[in-house]
N, C-alpha and C positions, 0 to 999 in steps of 0.2 A: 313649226312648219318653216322650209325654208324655200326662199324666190331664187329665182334665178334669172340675170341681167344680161342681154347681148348688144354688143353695138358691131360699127364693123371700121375698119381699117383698111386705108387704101396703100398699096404699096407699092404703088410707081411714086408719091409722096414721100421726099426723103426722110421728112419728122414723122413722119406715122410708120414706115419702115423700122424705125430705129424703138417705137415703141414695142410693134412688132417684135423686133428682135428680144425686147426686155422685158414684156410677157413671157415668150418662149423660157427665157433664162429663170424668172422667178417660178415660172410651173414646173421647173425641172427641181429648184429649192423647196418647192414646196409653198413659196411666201404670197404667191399671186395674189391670192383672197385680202390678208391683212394687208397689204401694199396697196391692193385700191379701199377697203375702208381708211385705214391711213390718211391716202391721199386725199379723198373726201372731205373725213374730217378737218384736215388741215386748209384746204381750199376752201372751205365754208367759215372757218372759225377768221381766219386771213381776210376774206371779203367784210366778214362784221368786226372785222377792227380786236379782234381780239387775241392781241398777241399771247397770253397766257398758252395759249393752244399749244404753239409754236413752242414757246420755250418747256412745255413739259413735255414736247415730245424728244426737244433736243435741248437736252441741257446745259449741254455745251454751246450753244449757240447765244446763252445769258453770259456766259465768262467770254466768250468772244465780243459781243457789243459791249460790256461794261469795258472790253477793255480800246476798244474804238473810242468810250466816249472818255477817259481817263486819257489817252493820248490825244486829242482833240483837248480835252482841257486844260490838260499841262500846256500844249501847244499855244492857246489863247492865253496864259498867265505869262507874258515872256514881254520885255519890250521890244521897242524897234533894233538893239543891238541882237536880240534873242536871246538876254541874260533873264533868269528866273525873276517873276516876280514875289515877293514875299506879301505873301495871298492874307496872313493870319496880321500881319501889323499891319496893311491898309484898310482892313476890315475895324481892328481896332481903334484905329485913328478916326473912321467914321464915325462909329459905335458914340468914341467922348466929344467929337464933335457936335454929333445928335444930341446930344445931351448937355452941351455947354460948355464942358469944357475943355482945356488944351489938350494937347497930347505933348508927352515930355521930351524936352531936345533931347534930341540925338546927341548919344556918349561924341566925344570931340575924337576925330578921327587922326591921323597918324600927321607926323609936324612935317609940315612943307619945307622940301628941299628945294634950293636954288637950282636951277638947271640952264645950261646957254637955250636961248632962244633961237626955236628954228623958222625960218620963212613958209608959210603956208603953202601947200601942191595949188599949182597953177594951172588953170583950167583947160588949159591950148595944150596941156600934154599928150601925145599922140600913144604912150605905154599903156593907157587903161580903154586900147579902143576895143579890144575883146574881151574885156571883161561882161559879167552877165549881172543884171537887176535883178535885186532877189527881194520880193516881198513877201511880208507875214500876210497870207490871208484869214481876219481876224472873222469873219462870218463861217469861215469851215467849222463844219461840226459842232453848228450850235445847239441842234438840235438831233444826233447822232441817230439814235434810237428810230425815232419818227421817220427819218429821212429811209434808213434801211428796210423799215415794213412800209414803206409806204411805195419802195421800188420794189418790194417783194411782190406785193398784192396788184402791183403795176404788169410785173409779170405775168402773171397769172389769169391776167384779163384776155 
């Protein structure tokens, strides 16, 4: 047996106009029907927190956050110059700390050349006055994932 649901739309409203219009378009494709169970689905699974919903309907939408949260973590792996940091030997160094022992010096690096000595930039210089302050913000994208459904479902309220 099947029901049939009516609601109503007002179209001097320019967001209810425009859904208007995309009814129209989907009953002309044909899609109307599966577009609002879809959208159901998706709105319901979204409010209980259940992203799985979401990414099996778009599954492109998992290679897009994974890849949000991979450039977010490369970005917080970097110091204050924003040179990489070597994620697998700090981890290591912990690892034999935790457990007592050293970690092995560092191979001896390349021999110090003499070079003339230069006087350090002086503060009162008036050349770096438009220059811009650039920081690492290290809290972005700590939590990537979370943060994108959680404005999704923000939406949707």
């Amino acid at each position: 047996m099947r029901r049939r649901f009516m609601f109503w739309l007002r179209p001097d409203k320019p967001e209810e106009q425009h859904l208007i219009d995309l009814i129209v378009y989907l009953k002309s494709k044909g899609e109307f029907s599966s577009a609002i169970r879809d959208g159901l689905r998706l709105v319901t699974a979204l409010r209980n927190r259940e992203w799985d919903a979401a990414l099996s309907m778009f599954p492109e939408l998992q290679t897009h956050v994974d890849n949000l949260i991979l450039e977010a973590t490369l970005e917080a792996y970097k110091d204050a110059a924003g040179r990489p940091i070597n994620i697998v030997q700090q981890q290591a160094q912990a690892v034999m700390l935790e457990q007592g022992s050293q970690p092995a010096p560092a191979p001896p690096g390349p021999k110090r050349i003499e070079a003339p000595q230069f006087a350090a930039p002086d503060d009162d210089d008036d050349d770096d006055a438009g220059l811009v302050d650039i920081r690492l913000d290290k809290s972005a994208g700590a939590d990537a994932t979370a943060n994108f459904f959680s404005s999704m479902e923000a939406f949707q309220r």
